[in-house]
Residue, then its C-alpha position, 0 to 999 in steps of 0.5 A: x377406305x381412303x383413296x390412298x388405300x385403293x388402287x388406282x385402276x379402280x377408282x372411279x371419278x363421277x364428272x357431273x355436267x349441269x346439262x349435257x345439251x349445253x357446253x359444259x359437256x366439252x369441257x367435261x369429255x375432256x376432263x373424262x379423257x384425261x382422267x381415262x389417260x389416269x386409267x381411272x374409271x370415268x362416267x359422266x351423269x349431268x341433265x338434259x334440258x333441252x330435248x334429248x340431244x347432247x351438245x357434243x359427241x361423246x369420246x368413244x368408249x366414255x360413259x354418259x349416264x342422262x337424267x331428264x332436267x326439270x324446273x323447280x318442284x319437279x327438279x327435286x326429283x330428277x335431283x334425287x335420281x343423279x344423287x343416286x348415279x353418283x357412286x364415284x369415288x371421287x366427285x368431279x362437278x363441271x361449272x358451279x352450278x346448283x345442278x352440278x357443284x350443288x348437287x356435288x357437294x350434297x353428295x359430299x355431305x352425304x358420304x365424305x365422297x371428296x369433290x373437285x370443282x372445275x371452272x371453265x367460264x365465269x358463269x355470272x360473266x353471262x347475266x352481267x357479273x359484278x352488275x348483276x342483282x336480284x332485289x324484288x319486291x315481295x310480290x314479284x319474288x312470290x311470282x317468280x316462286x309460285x307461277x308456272x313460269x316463274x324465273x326462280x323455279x329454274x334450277x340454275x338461276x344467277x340468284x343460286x350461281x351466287x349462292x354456289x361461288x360463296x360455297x367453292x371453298x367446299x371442294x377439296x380441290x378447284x381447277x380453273x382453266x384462265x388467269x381471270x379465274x385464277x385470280x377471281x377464285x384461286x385454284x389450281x391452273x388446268x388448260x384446256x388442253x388437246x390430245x396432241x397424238x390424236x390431233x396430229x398433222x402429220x396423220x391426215x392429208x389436208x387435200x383429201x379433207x378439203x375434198x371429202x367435206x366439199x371445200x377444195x374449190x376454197x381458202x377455208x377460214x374455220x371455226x370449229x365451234x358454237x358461234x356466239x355473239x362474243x365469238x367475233x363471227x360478225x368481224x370475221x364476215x365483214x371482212x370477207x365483204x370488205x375483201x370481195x375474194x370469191x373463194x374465201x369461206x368461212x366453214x363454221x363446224x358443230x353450229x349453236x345448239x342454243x339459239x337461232x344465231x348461226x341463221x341471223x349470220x347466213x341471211x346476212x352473209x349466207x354467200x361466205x358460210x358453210x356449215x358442217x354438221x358437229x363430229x365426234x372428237x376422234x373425227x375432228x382432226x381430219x375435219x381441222x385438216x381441210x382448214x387453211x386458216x383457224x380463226x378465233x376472233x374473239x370480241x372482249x367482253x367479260x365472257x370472252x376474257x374468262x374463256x380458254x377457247x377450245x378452238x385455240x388448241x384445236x388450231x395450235x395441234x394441228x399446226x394451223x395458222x392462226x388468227x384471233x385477237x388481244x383478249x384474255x388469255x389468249x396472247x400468252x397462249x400464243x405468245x407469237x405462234x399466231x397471228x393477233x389483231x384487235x378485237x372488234x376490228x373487222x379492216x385489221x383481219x382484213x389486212x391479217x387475212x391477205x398477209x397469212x395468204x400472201x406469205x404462207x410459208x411464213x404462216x405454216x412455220x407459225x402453226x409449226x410453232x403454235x404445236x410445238x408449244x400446245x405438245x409442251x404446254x397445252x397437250x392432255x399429257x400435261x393436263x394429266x400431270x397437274x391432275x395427278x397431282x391434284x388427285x394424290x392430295x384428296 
């Protein structure tokens, strides 16, 4: 039976994450959210790598189907355990990956299932991009085949993210969320949007935020996100040194799961940080409320430039002032509803910081702007809408 023969209340969409301990799971919950808007039947299934922890809080109400990940030849069998999870009529895989698209397109081959492909960072961006290379001699691949520890026993390694790009003209459709991957793999455009009517200002009291987390003795700076090295954290920090003003704080929320990058910045700038723990979405809104100020200092790199950050939306919905730099995409997002300085330019935030406080009217009209435009471009609702449209032609 063909999707066009079944009604559409009862399809159901199989997202597929490479790891949900790894950010791939926010884009995924996303996509889950939309789709639910869609009234299909929504799971996600993805791997678990690291520990038993997810790397975000699930929407309530989203079913998240976990299948424990493992290194190759063990992999195989944790591979034929998510295959047999993904009964959807539709397969959605976040990110080419062999553990999702891979896994997805086999699926595909097995029973003609139709497969989406999102992409939401360029995954080579990591490991160098177009400089990337593995040319190993005959006894080094027979290492990083047969040794325990062996590189290419990892399930997601550069060398078959390669293999997977060659094989994007597999999926029945691609959804990209930036113009470097537009332009890199062709696609149709899908932002990463927010759900503007959860995400509404108007619904929370920004003074009882500030009390209820800890924060109203400060002018908050927050990042509700994983701090990496990219993210421009450093720049942000440097200029609070360089201001000196005793109740600035940067509030960093969710922290990075990965590594141990949020302690090596609270040794050096412990007296400017304060960490809250992660939130489930429908939370979230009333956490972004406490802020005073998003900041999204991004630095440009190749990963910076093929990234939609999610904190954009984050800020512009809930009408935010915000403070980010010249990369990617993100002075077309904003396109005068924030505030832009240039990346890796720590005096220039400096100076952007004392101008949003000094003229805060001024700013708190920008954040107006800034939602206007995420309910009219960047809203779930529109999301939903290009996604249709998607849909209907599978």
């Amino acid at each position: 039976m063909t999707l066009n023969h079944r009604a559409k209340s009862a399809l159901k969409v199989s997202l597929v994450v490479s790891d949900l301990a790894g950010g791939g799971a926010v884009r995924a919950f996303l996509l889950g959210q939309v789709l639910q808007k869609l009234r299909y039947d929504v799971e996600v299934v993805g791997f678990l790598f690291v520990g038993n922890d997810l790397y975000a809080a699930p929407p309530g109400g989203m079913a998240i189907a976990s299948v424990p990940g493992a290194r190759y030849p063990q992999f195989v069998r944790s591979a034929a355990e998510l295959l047999h999870r993904l009964d959807g009529d539709i397969i959605y895989a976040v990110k080419p990956k062999p553990t999702s698209f891979g896994l997805s397109v086999l699926k595909k081959l097995q029973t003609r299932r139709p497969v989406i492909l999102d992409m939401d960072d360029w995954e080579l961006s990591w490991h160098g991009g177009d400089d990337w290379s593995y040319r190993p001699s005959l006894k080094q691949l027979a290492r990083d085949l047969l040794k325990p520890s062996g590189v290419l026993r990892e399930p997601d390694h550069p060398l078959y993210i390669t293999w997977m790009e060659r094989l994007v003209s597999q999926a029945n459709a691609l959804t990209v969320d930036t113009q470097f991957l537009l332009d890199r793999f062709g696609g149709v455009y899908l932002p990463n949007g927010k759900d503007t009517a959860l995400f509404d200002p108007d619904r929370y009291d920004g003074a009882a935020s500030k009390h209820r987390y800890g924060l109203s003795a400060y002018r908050v700076l927050m990042f509700p996100g994983a701090p990496r090295p990219h993210k421009g954290l450093e720049d942000v920090l440097m200029a609070l040194d360089q201001l000196n003003e005793p109740d600035f704080r940067l509030v960093i929320v969710g922290g990075n799961p990965y590594d141990d990058y949020d302690d090596q910045l609270i040794r050096q700038w412990g007296r400017w940080i304060i960490k809250l723990p992660k939130h489930p979405v429908e939370q979230m809104p009333e956490v972004l409320a406490a802020a005073d100020v998003i900041v999204v200092p991004q630095r440009d790199t190749l990963v910076a430039n093929a990234q939609f950050p999610l904190k954009l939306t984050d800020g512009m919905a809930m009408a935010k002032p915000i403070l980010s730099t010249r990369v990617g995409d993100i002075p077309k997002i904003l396109d005068g509803a924030g505030y832009l300085v240039d990346p890796g330019a720590p005096g220039q935030i400096a100076d952007q910081i004392q101008q949003i406080f000094n003229h805060f009217d001024e700013a708190i009209t920008r954040g107006q702007r800034a939602r206007a435009k995420c309910v009219k471009c960047y809203s779930t609702d529109t999301m939903a809408t290009i996604l249709e449209e998607i849909i209907s032609h599978l």
